[in-house]
Every structure is written in C-alpha cells, then in structure tokens.
MARGUGU-414025 format. One record per residue (C-alpha): x, y, z; residue in three letters. Coordinates in Angstrom, 3 decimals, always signed. Each point is the difference from the previous one (the first is absolute). Example, Ala and Ser with C-alpha at 12.3 -4.5 7.8 and 13.67 -1.06 7.14 Angstrom:
BEGIN
xx = +12.300, yy = -4.500, zz = +7.800, type = Ala
xx = +1.370, yy = +3.440, zz = -0.660, type = Ser
REM end
This chain:
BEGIN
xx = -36.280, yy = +46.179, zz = -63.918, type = Unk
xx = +1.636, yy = -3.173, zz = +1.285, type = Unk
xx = +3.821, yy = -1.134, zz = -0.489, type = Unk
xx = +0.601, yy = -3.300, zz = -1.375, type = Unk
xx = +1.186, yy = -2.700, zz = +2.208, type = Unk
xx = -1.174, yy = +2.434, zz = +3.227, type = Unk
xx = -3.916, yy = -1.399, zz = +0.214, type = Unk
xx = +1.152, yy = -3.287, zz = +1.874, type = Unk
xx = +1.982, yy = +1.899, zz = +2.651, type = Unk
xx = -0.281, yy = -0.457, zz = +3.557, type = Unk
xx = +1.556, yy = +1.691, zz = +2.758, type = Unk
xx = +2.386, yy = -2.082, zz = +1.996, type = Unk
xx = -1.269, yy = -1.523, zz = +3.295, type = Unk
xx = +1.502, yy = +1.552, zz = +3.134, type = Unk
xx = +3.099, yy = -1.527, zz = +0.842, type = Unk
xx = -0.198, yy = -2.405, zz = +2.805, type = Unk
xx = +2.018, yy = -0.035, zz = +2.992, type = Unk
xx = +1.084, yy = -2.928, zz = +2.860, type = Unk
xx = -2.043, yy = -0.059, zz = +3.105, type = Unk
xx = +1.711, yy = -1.094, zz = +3.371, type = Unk
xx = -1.180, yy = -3.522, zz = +0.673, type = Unk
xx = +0.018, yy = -1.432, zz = -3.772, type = Unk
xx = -2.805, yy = +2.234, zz = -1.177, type = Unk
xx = -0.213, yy = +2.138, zz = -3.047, type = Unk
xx = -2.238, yy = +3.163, zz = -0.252, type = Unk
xx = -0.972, yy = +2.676, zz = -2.550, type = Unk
xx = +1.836, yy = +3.252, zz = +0.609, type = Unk
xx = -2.337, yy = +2.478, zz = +1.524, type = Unk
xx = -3.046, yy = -2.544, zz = +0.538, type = Unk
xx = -0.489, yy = +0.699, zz = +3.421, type = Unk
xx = -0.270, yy = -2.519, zz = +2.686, type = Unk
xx = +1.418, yy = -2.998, zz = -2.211, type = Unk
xx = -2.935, yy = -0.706, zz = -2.041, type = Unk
xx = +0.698, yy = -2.623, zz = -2.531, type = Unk
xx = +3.209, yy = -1.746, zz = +2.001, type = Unk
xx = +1.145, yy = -3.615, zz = -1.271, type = Unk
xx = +2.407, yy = -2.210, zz = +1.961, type = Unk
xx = +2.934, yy = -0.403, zz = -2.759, type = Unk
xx = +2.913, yy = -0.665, zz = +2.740, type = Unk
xx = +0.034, yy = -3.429, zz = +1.778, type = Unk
xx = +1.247, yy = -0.439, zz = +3.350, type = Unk
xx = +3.792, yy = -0.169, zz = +1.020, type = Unk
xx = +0.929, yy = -3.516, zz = +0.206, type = Unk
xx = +3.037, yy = -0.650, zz = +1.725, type = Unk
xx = +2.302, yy = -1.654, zz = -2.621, type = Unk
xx = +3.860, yy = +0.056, zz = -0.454, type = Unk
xx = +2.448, yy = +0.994, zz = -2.668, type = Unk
xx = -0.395, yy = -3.200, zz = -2.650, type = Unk
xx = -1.878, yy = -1.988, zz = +3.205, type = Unk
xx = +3.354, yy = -0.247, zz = +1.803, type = Unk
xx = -0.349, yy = +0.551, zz = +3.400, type = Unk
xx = +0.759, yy = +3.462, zz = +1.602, type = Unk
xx = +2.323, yy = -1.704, zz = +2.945, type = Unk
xx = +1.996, yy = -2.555, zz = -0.855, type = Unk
xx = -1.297, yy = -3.356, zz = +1.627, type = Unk
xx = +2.719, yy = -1.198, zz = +2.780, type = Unk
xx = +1.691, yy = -3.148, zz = -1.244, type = Unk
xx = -0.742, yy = -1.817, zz = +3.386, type = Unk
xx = -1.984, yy = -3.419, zz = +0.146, type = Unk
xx = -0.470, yy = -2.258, zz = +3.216, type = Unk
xx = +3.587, yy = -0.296, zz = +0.767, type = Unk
xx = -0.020, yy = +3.575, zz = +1.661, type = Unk
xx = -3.208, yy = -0.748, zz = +1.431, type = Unk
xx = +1.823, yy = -2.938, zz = +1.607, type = Unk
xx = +2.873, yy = +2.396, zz = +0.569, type = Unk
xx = -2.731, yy = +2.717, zz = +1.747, type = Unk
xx = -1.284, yy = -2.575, zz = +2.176, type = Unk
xx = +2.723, yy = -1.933, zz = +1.376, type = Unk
xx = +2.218, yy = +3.494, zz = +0.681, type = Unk
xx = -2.529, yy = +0.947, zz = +2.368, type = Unk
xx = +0.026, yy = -3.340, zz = +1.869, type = Unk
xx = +3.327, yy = +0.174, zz = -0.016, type = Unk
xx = +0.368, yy = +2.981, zz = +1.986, type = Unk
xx = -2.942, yy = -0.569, zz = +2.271, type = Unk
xx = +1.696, yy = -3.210, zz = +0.954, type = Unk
xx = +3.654, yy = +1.646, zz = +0.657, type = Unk
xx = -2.509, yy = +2.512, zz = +2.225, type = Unk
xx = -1.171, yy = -2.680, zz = +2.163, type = Unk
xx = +2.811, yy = -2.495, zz = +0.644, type = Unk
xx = +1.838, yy = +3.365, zz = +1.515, type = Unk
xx = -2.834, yy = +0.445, zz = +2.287, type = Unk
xx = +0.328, yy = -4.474, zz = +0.944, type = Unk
xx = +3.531, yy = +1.225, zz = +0.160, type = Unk
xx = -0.382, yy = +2.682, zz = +2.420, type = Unk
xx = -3.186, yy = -1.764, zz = +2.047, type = Unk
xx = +1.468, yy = -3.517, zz = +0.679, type = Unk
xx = -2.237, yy = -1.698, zz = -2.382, type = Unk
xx = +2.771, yy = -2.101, zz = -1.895, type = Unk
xx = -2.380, yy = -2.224, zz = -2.285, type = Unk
xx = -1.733, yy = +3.368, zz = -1.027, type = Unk
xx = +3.638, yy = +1.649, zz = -0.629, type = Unk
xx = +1.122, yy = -3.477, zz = -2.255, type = Unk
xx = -3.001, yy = -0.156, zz = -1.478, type = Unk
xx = -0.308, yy = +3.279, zz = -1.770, type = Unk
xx = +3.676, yy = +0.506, zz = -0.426, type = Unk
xx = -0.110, yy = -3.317, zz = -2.651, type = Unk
xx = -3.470, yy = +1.578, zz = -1.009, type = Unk
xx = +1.843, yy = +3.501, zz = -1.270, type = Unk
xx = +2.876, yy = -2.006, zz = -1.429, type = Unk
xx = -1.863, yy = -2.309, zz = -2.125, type = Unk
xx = -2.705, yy = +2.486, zz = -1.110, type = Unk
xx = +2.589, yy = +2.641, zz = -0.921, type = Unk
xx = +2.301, yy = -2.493, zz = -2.071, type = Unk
xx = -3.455, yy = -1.483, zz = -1.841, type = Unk
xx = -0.604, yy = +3.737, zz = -0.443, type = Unk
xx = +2.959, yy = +0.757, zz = -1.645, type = Unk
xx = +0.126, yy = -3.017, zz = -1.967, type = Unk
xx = -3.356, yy = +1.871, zz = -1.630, type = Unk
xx = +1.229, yy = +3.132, zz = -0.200, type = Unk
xx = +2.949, yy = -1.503, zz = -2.065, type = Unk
xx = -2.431, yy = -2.171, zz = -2.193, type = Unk
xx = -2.003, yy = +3.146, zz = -0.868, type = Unk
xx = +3.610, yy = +1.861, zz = -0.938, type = Unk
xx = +1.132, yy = -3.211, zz = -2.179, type = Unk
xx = +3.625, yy = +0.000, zz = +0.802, type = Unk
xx = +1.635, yy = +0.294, zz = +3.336, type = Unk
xx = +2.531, yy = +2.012, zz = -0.648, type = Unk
xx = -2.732, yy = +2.970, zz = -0.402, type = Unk
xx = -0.170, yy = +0.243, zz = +3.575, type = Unk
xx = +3.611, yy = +0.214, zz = +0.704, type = Unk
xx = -0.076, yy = +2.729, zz = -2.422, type = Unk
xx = -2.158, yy = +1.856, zz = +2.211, type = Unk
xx = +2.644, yy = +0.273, zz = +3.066, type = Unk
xx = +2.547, yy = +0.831, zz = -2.414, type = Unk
xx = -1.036, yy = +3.526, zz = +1.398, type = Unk
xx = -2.679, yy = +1.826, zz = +2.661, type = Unk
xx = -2.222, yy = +2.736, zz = -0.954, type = Unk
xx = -2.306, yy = +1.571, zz = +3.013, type = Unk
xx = -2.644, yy = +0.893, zz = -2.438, type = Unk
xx = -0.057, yy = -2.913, zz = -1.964, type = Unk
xx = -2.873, yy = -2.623, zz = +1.951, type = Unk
xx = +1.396, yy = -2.883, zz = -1.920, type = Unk
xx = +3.108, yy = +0.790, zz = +0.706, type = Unk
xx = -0.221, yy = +0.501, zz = +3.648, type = Unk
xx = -2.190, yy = -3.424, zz = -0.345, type = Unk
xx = +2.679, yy = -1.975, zz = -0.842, type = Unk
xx = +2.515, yy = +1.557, zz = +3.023, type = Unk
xx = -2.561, yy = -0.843, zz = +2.755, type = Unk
xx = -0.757, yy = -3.154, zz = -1.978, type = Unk
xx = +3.796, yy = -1.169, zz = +0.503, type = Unk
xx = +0.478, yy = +1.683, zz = +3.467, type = Unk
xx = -3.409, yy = -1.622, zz = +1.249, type = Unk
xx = +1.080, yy = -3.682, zz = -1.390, type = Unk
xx = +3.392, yy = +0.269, zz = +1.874, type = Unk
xx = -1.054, yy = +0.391, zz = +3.206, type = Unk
xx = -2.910, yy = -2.468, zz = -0.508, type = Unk
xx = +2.256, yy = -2.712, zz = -1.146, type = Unk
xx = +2.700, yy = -0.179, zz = +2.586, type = Unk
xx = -2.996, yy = -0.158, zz = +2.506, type = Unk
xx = -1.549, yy = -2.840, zz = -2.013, type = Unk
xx = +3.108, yy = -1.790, zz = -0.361, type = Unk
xx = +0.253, yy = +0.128, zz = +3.903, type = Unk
xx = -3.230, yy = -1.696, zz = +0.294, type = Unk
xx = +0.445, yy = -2.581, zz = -2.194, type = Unk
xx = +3.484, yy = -0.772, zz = +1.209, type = Unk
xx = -1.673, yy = -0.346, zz = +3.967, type = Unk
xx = -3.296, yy = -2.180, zz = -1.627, type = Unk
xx = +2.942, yy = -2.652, zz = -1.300, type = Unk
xx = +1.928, yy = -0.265, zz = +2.563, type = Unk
xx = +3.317, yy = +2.363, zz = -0.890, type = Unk
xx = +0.258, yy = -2.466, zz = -2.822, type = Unk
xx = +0.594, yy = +2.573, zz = -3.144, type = Unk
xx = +3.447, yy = +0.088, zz = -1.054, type = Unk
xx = +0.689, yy = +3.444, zz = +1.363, type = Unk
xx = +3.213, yy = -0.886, zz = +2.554, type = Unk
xx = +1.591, yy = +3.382, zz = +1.072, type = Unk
xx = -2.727, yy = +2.189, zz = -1.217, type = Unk
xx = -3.225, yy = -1.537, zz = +2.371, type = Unk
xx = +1.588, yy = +2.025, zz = +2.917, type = Unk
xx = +0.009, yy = +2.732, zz = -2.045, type = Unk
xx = -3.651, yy = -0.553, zz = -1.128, type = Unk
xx = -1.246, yy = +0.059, zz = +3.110, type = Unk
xx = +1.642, yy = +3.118, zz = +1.031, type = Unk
xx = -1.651, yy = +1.297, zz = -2.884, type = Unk
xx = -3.449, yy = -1.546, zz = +0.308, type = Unk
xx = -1.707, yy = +2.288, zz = +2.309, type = Unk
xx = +1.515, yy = +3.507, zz = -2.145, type = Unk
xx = -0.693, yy = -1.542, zz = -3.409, type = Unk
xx = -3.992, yy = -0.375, zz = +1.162, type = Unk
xx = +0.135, yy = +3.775, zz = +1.040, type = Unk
xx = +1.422, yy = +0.865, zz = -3.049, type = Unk
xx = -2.764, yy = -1.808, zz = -1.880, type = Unk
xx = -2.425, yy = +1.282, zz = +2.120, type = Unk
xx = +1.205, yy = +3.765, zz = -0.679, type = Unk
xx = -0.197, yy = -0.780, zz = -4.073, type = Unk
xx = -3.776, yy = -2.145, zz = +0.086, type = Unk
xx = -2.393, yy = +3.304, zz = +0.115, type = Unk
xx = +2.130, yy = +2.018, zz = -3.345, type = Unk
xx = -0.057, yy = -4.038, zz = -1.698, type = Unk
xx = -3.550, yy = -0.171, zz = +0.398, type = Unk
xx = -0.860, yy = +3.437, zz = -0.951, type = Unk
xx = +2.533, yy = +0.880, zz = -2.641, type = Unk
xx = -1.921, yy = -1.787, zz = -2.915, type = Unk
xx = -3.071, yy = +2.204, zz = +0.804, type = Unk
xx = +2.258, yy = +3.137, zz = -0.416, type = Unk
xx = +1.603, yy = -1.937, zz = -2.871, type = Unk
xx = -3.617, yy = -0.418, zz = -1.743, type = Unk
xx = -1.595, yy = +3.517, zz = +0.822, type = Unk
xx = +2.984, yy = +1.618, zz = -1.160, type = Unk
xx = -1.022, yy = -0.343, zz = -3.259, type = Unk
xx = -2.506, yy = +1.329, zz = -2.503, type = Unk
xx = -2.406, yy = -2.923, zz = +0.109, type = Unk
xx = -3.267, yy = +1.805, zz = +0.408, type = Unk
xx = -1.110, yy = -2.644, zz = +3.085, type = Unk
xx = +3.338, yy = -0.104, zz = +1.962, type = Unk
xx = +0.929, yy = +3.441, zz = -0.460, type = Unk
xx = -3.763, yy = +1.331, zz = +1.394, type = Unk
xx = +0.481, yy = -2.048, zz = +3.232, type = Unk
xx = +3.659, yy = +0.929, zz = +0.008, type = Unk
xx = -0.644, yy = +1.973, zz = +3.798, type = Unk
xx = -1.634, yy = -3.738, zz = +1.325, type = Unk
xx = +1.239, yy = -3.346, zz = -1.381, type = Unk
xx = +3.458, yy = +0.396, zz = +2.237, type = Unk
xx = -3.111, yy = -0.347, zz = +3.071, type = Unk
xx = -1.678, yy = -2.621, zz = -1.931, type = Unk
xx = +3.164, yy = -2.200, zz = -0.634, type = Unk
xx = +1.497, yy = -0.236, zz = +3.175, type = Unk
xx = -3.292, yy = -0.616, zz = +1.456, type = Unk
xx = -0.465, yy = -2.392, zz = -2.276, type = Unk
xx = +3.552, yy = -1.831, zz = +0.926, type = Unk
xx = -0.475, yy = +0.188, zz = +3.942, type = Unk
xx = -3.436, yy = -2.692, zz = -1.065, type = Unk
xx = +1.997, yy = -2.291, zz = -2.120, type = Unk
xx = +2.741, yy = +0.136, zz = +2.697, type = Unk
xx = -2.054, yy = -0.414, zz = +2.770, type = Unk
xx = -2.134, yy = -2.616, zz = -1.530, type = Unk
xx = +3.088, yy = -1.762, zz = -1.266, type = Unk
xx = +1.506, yy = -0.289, zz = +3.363, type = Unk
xx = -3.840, yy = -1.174, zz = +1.649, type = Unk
xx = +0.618, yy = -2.954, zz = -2.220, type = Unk
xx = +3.613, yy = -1.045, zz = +1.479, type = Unk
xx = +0.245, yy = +1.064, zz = +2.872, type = Unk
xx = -1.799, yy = -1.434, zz = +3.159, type = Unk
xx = -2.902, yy = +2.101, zz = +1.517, type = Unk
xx = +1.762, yy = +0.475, zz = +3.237, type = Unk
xx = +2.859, yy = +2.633, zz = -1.537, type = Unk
xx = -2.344, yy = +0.889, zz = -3.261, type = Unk
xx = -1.360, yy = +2.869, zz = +2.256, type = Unk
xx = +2.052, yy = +2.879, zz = -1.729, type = Unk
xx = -0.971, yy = -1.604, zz = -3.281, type = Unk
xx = -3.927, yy = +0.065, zz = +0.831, type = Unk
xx = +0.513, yy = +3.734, zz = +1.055, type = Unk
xx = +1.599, yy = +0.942, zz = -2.968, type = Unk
xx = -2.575, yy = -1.778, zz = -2.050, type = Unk
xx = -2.874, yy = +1.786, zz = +1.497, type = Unk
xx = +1.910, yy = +3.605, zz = -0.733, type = Unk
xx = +1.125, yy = -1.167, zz = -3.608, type = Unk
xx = -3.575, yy = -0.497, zz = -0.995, type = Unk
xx = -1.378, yy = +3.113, zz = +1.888, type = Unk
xx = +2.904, yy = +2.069, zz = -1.619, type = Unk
xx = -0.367, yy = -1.744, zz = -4.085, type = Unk
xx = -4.071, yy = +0.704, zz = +0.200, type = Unk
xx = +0.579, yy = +3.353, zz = +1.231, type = Unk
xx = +2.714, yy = +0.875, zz = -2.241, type = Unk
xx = -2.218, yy = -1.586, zz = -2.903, type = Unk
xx = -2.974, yy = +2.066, zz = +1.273, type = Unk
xx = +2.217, yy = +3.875, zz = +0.089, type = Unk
xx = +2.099, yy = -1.580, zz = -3.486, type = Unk
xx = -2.946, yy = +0.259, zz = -1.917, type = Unk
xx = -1.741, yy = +3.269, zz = +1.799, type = Unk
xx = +2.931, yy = +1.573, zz = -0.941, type = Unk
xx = +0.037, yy = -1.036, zz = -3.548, type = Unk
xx = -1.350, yy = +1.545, zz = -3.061, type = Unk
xx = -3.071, yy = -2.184, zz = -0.557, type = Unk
xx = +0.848, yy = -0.985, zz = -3.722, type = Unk
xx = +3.534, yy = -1.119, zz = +0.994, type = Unk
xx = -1.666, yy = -1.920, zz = +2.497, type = Unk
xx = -2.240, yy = -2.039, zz = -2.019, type = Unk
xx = +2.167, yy = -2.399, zz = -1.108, type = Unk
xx = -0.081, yy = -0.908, zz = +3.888, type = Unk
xx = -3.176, yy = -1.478, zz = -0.625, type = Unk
xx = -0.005, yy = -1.515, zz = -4.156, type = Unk
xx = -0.819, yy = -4.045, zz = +0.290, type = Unk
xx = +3.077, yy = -1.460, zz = +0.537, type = Unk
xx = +2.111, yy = +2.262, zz = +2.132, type = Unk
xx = -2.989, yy = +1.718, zz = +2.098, type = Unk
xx = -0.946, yy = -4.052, zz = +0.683, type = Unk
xx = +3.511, yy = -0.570, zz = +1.868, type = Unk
xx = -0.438, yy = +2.607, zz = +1.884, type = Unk
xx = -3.598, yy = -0.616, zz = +0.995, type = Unk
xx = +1.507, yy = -3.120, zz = +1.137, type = Unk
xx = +2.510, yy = +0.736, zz = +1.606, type = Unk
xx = -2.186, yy = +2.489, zz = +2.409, type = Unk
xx = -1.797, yy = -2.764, zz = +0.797, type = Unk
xx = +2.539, yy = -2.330, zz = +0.653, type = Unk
xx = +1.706, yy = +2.403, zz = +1.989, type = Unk
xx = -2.667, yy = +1.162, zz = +2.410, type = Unk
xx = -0.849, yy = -4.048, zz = -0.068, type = Unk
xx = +4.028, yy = -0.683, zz = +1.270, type = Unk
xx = +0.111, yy = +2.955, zz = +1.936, type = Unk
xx = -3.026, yy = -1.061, zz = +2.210, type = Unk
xx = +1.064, yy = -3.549, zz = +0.351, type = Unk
xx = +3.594, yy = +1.329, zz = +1.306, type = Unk
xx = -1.899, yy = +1.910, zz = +2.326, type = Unk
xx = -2.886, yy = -2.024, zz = +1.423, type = Unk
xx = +1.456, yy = -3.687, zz = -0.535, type = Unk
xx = +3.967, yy = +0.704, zz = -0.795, type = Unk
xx = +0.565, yy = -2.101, zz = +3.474, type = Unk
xx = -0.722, yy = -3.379, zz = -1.228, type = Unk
xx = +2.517, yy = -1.235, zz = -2.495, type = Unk
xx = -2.372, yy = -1.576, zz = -2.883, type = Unk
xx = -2.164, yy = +3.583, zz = -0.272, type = Unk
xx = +3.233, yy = +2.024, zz = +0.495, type = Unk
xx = +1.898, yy = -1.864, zz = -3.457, type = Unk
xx = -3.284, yy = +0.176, zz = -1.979, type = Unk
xx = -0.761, yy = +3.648, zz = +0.818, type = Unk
xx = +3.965, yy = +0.771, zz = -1.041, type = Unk
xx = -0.713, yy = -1.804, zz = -3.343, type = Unk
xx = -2.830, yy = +2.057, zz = -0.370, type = Unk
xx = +1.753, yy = +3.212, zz = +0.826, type = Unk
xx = +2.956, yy = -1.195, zz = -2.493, type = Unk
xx = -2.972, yy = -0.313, zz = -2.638, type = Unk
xx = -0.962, yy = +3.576, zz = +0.852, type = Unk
xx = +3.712, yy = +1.566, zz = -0.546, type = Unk
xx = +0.434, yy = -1.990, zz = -3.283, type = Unk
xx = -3.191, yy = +1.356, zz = -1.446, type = Unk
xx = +0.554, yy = +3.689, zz = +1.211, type = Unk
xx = +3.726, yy = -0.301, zz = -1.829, type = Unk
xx = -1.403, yy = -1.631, zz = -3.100, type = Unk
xx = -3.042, yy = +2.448, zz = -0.504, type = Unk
xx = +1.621, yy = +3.154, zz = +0.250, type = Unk
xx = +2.319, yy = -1.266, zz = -2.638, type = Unk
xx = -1.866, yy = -1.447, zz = -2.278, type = Unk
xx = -2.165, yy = +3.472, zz = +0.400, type = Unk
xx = +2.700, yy = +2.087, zz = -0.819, type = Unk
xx = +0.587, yy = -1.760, zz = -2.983, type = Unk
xx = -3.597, yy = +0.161, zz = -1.079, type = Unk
xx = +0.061, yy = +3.593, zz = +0.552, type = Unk
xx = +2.247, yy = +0.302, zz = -3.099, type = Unk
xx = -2.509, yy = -1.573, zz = -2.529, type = Unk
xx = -2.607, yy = +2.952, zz = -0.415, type = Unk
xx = +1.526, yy = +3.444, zz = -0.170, type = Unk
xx = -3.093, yy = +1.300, zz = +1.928, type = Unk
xx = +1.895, yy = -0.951, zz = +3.137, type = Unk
xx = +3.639, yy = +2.176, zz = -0.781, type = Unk
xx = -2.273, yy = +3.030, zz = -1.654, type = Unk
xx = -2.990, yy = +0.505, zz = +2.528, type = Unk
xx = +1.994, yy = +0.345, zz = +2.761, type = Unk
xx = +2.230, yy = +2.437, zz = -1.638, type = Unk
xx = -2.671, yy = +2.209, zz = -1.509, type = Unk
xx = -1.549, yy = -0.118, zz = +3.794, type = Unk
xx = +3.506, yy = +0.971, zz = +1.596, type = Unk
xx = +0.140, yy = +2.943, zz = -2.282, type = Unk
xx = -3.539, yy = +1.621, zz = +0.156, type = Unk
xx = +1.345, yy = -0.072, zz = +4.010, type = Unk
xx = +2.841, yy = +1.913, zz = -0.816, type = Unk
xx = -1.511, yy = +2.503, zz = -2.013, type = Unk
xx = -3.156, yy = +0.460, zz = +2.940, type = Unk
xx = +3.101, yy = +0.184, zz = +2.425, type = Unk
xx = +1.760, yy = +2.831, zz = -2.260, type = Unk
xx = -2.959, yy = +1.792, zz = -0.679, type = Unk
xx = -0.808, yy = -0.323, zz = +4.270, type = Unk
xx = +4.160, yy = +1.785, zz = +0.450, type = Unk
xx = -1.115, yy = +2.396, zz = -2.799, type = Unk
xx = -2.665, yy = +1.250, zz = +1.447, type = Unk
xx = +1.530, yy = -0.226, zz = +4.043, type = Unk
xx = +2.876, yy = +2.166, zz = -1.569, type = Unk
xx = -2.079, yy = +2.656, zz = -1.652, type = Unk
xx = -2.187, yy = +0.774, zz = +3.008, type = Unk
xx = +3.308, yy = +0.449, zz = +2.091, type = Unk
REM end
C-alpha cells in the first residue's frame, strides 16, 4: 500500500560540514573522501581598497630635509675638532658647511609644511615625548650656535667688513662657545628624524625602529666627511678622511643588523625597484668613497671626487628609506603580516610562562 505523493521521496543527504584549509567533507566519511576546494586563498585587501596605514604626506622636500640635517651636524662635528686641533681652514670650512646646509634644510622642511608660521607653532611649547616636537627645539638650539660661528667666519674671510660695529668683539668672544654648542646639538639633529620616522606605525620605519638612529648618523658622518674632502685642503682633511672611513663602516653595518633585526615582510619594501635601487647604490658608492678616502684621500683631485661620491651615497641611503616607507603603505600585506607574526610570538611566549608556572 503506497501513500500518494511519498513514492518520489528521498532521504536528505548528510549535512556537510567546513574542513580547515577551505575543504568540505561528508559527515562521517572517514578520511575526507570526496573533499572539493570551495574557499580561495586570503588575499590581503583593505576595507573599500583604502590602505590600512595612512600613507605619510611627505615628498622629496623631507628627503632633502633628511639629507642635509645629517650633513649639517656632521659638519658642526668636525669644525669643533679643526677648532680644537689647530686646523683653521678645516674649522671655517665646515662651520659655513653646517650653516648653509642647515638653513637649505630648513628652507625644505618649511616648503613641505606650506606656511612658515607652522614651525613657529611648534616652539610655542616642548613635549619630551613628542619626536617632532623635540625636533624642532634642537633644530633652533643647533642653528644658533652654528650661525654665530658662521657669521664669525665670514666676517674674518672679508676683512671685518660686515656692518657689525660694537657687536664683532662680542662675536668673537662668542665664536669658539657657539661651535661647542653646535657641536653638542649635531648627533640628536642628525638622528632625531630617524626617531621622528620609526616612531610611527609605518610598517617599514617602525620594524627597523631599534636601527635607523645607527644608520642615519652613520650615514651623516659620510656626507660630512665627504663634504669637507671637497673644501678643504688634504693637509688638515685628515679628521675628515677618518671619519669617512668609520661613517661608511658604521651605515653598512647598521644597514646589515637594521634588516636582521627586522620582520622580513616589513623589510621588503627595502628591496621593491625603486627604493631597494638607491640603496643598492648607495652601498656601492659608499664602499667606492670610503676606499678612495682611505687609500688615495692624500691627493686633492681623488680626495674631492671620492667626497662627491660619498655625498651620492648619503643622499641615496636618505631617499630610499623614505621613499620605502612610503611604499610600505600601498599593500596591506606589509601592516598585517607582521602583526599576525608578532602575535603567534606572544601567544608561544604565554603558553612557554604557562607552562614554566605550572611545573613550579
């Protein structure tokens, strides 16, 4: 005896459940028999493509800014040490060096801001954990000291000619203290902007945050150095030469534990076309500079080419780890691989205490 409408029935296949590693299988089929692939695999894409950090709004102003900072304060560095070794065409040299390479600097840094007044703003107050902030104090307190200095030289190289009457005693009371002074701001100039961009969360910058202060004050005792190899006569460019040689050892060392220390992802954009070619470069051009300062930095003609080179080789280190920063913030794969990697290390770490405290 049959039921209308109950001849076509079928039982209802076994519900179906989701596999770890986008495979489906049959409940109760065993070892997976039957499994289809029905997830794709995670592609690392943002919230309506935006990017998940913010690109920093810096172009090749800062870059400039970077760059000439760091000569800036290697140059202050070494007309103190003309100033304290009787080498007085060493001591003018780099004192006119640091004063025009941290007014061009700042003449960047106010380009990139748009309006002057936004730096005064910033030493409208002082905040110790503010890098910018800070900056812009040792900024102002490094320019002083390098200007009256500066002014001194340039006052002696015309003759006492500058309308200055009462105040060129003065000045050169103040000379020899205002160089000091200088000297005592040029390693925080040249390394603040690598605190300024590794305080941030810009995947690149932020992963070498324990290494780019080592990088970029090695990288402004070369520009320095090879700077002052250009002016300055071979006879009293020793100190220069030496501090050449131990600004290139220190920048490809620094470069060399930088990206050791890393997380590889956040260190790939080290090495993408355009920024990893800059710095290619300038590891040549620096080991090229470095031996020239060493093995010919006596004679005068191979002494001003290897300090162009060397000048090359700062410009390009400054330039590429900026510009690879800023590429860092195009694929999200750079902000979320690292973070996914930091965490699984916490959680191994944890479950390592866990299991320390329970045996106790």
């Amino acid at each position: 005896m049959t039921v209308s409408g109950f001849d076509d029935y079928r039982p209802p296949e076994p519900p179906r459940r989701r596999k770890l590693g986008g495979k489906l299988r049959r409940a109760g089929t065993g070892e997976g028999r039957g499994e289809v692939p029905v997830v794709p695999e995670a592609e690392f894409t943002s919230y309506y493509g935006r990017p998940v950090v913010k690109p920093p709004p810096w172009g090749d102003p800062i870059a400039v800014y970077l760059f000439l900072g760091g000569v800036a304060g290697g140059s202050a560095l070494l007309g103190v040490g003309g100033q304290l070794t009787g080498r007085p065409i060493l001591c003018r040299n780099s004192r006119l060096a640091a004063l025009a390479a941290v007014g061009v600097g700042a003449v960047a840094l106010v380009a990139d801001l748009g309006r002057p007044e936004r730096f005064l703003n910033m030493l409208r107050t002082i905040k110790p954990t503010s890098p910018m902030s800070l900056g812009s104090w040792i900024l102002t307190a490094f320019s002083a000291g390098a200007g009256v200095s500066a002014v001194s030289e340039i006052d002696r190289m015309t003759g006492s000619r500058l309308p200055l009457g009462p105040l060129r005693r003065l000045l050169r009371v103040l000379e020899g203290p205002a160089g000091v002074e200088a000297a005592v701001f040029a390693a925080p100039l040249s390394v603040y902007t690598a605190v300024l961009l590794s305080d941030t969360a810009n995947p690149t910058w932020n992963a070498a945050r324990e290494d780019l202060p080592f990088v970029f004050v090695s990288s402004a005792s070369l520009a320095a150095a090879g700077l002052a190899m250009i002016t300055t006569p071979a006879e009293e460019a020793g100190p220069a030469r030496a501090l050449a040689v131990l600004g290139v050892a220190g920048e490809l060392t620094a470069i060399r534990f930088m990206e050791k220390n890393m997380d590889p992802v956040a260190a790939e954009p080290l090495h993408l076309d355009g920024p990893g070619r800059m710095l290619a470069w300038s590891e040549r051009l620096a080991v090229a500079g470095g031996a020239g300062a060493l093995i010919g930095g006596r004679h005068r003609l191979t002494a001003a080419i290897s300090g162009v080179v060397l000048l090359g080789a700062s410009a390009l280190t400054r330039f590429g780890i900026l510009r690879a920063g800023i590429r860092s913030t195009e694929n999200p794969r750079y902000t979320i691989e690292p973070q996914k990697s930091r965490l699984a290390a916490r959680r191994r770490a944890g479950v390592i205490h866990d299991s320390i405290t329970t045996s106790e």
